[in-house]
Rosetta silent file (secondary structure, phi, psi, omega in degrees, C-alpha in Angstrom):
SEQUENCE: XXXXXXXXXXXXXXXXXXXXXXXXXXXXXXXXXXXXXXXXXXXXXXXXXXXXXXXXXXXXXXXXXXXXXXXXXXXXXXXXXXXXXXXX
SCORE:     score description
SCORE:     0.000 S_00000001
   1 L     0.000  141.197 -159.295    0.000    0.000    0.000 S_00000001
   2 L   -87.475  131.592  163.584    1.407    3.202   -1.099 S_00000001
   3 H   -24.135  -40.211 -174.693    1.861    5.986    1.531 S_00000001
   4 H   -57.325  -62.113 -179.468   -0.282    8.532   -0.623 S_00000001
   5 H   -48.706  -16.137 -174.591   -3.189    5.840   -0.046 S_00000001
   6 L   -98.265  121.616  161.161   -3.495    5.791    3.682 S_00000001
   7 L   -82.250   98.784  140.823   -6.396    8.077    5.408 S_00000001
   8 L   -91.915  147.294  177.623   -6.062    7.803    9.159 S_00000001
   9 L  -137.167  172.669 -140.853   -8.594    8.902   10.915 S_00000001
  10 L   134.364 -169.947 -116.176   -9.192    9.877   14.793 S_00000001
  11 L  -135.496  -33.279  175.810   -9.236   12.591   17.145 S_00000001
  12 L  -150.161  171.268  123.430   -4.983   13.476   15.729 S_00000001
  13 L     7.075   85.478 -145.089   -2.326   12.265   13.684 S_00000001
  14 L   -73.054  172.855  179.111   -0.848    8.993   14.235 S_00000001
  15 L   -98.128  138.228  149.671    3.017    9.381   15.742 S_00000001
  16 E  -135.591  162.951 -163.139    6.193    8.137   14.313 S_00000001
  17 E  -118.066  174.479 -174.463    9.165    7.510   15.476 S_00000001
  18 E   -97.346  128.084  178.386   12.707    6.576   13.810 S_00000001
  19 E  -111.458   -4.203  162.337   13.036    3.277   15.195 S_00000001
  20 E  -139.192   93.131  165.311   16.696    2.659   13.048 S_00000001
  21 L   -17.595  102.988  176.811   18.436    5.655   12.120 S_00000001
  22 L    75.123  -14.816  156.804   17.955    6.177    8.102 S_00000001
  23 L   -79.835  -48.556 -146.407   16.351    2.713    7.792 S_00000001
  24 E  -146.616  132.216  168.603   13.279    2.505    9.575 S_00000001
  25 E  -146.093  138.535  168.000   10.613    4.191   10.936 S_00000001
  26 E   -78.863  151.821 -166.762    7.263    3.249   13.090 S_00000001
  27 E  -152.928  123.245 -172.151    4.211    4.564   13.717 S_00000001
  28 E   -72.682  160.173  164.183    2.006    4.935   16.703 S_00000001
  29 L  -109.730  116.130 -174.161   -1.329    5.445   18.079 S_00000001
  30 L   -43.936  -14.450 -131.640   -1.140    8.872   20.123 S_00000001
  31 L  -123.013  -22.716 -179.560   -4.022    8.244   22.219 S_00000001
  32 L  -150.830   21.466 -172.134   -3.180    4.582   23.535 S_00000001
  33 L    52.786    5.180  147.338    0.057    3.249   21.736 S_00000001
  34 L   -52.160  146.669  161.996   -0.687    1.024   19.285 S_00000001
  35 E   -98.389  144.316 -165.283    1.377    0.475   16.582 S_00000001
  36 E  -114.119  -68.529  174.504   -0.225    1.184   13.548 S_00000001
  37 E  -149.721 -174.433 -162.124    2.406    0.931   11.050 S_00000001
  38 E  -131.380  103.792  147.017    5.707    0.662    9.194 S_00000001
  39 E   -84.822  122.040 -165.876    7.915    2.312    7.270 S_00000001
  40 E   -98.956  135.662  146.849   11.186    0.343    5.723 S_00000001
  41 L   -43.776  -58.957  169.687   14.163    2.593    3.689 S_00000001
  42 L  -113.224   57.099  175.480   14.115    0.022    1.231 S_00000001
  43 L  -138.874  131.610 -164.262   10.672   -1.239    0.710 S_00000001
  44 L   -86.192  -11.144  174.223    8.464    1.255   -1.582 S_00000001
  45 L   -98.484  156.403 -175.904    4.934    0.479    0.599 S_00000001
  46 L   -94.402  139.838 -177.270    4.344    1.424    3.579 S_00000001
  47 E   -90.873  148.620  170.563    3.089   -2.091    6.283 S_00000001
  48 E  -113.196  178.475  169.353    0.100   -1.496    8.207 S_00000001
  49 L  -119.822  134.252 -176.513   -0.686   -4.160   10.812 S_00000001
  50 L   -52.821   -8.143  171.909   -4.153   -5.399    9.932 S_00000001
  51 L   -90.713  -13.485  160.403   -5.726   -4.451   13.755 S_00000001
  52 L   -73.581   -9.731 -168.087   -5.460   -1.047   12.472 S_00000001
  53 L   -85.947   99.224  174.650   -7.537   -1.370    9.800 S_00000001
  54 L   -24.972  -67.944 -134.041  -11.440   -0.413    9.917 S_00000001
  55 L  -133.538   70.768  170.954  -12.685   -2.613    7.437 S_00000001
  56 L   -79.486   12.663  166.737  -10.637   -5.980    6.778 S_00000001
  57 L   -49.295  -29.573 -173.202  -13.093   -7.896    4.240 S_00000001
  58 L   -45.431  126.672 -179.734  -11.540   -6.861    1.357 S_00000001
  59 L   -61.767  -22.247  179.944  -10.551   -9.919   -1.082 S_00000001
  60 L   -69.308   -6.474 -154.726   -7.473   -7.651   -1.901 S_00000001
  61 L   -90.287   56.787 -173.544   -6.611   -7.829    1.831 S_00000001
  62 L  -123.689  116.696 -172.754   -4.356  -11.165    1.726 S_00000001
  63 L   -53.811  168.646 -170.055   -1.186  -11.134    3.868 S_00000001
  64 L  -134.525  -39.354  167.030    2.020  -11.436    2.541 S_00000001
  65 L  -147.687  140.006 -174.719    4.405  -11.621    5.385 S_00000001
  66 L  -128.591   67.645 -138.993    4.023  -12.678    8.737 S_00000001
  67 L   -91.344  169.661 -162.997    6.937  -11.977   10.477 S_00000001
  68 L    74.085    8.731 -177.750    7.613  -13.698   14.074 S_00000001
  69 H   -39.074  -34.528 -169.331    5.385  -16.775   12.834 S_00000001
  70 H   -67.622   -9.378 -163.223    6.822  -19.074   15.262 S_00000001
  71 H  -102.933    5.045 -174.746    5.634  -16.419   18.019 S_00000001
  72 L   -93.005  174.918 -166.080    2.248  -15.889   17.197 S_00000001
  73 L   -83.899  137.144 -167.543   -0.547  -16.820   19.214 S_00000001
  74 L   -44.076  -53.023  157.410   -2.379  -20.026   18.448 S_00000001
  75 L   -40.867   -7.799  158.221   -5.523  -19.000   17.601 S_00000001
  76 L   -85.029  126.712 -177.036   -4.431  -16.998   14.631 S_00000001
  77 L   -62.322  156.327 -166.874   -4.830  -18.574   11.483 S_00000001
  78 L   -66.613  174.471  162.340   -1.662  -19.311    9.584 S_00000001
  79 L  -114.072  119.025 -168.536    0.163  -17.415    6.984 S_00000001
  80 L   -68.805  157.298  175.404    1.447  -19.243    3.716 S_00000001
  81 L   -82.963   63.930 -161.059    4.630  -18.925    3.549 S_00000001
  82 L   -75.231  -23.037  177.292    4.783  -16.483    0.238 S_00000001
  83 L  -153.063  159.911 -176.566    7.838  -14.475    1.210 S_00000001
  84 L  -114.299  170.090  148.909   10.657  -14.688    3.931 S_00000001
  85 L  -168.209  170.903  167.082   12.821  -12.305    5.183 S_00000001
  86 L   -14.827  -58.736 -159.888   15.456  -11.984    8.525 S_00000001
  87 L   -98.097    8.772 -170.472   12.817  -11.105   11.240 S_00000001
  88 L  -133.819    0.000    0.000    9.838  -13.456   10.075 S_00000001
């Protein structure tokens, strides 16, 4: 999803922070501290994490990476394994 493309909406402005100097940066919820989303230096979309999301029905909606698989909690259904990378 392209940066241009994201509408948040809410009471402000979600927060980000540099979470790796010229690489990375994260993004917050002001009002209780979710993280909302992800920016990488070299990846051209921006990640959202799908509990951020209003409206997750969409057939276009189909993960792609699921990083931390081995750590997620059992009741979430899996994620094929369509792409790897270091942290997932």
């Amino acid at each position: 999803m392209g940066f241009a493309t994201v509408t948040w909406t809410g009471e402000s402005e979600p927060t980000w922070y540099v979470s790796f100097e010229g690489e990375a940066k994260r993004d917050f919820c002001p009002t209780c501290g979710s993280r909302l989303a992800a920016i990488d230096s070299d990846i051209p979309e921006i990640g959202i994490n799908v509990t951020a999301l209003d409206d997750t029905s969409g057939i276009d909606l189909v993960p792609i990476h699921a990083p931390f698989r081995d750590k997620a909690a059992h009741w979430l259904p899996p994620v094929p394994e369509t792409e790897h990378s270091a942290a997932g």
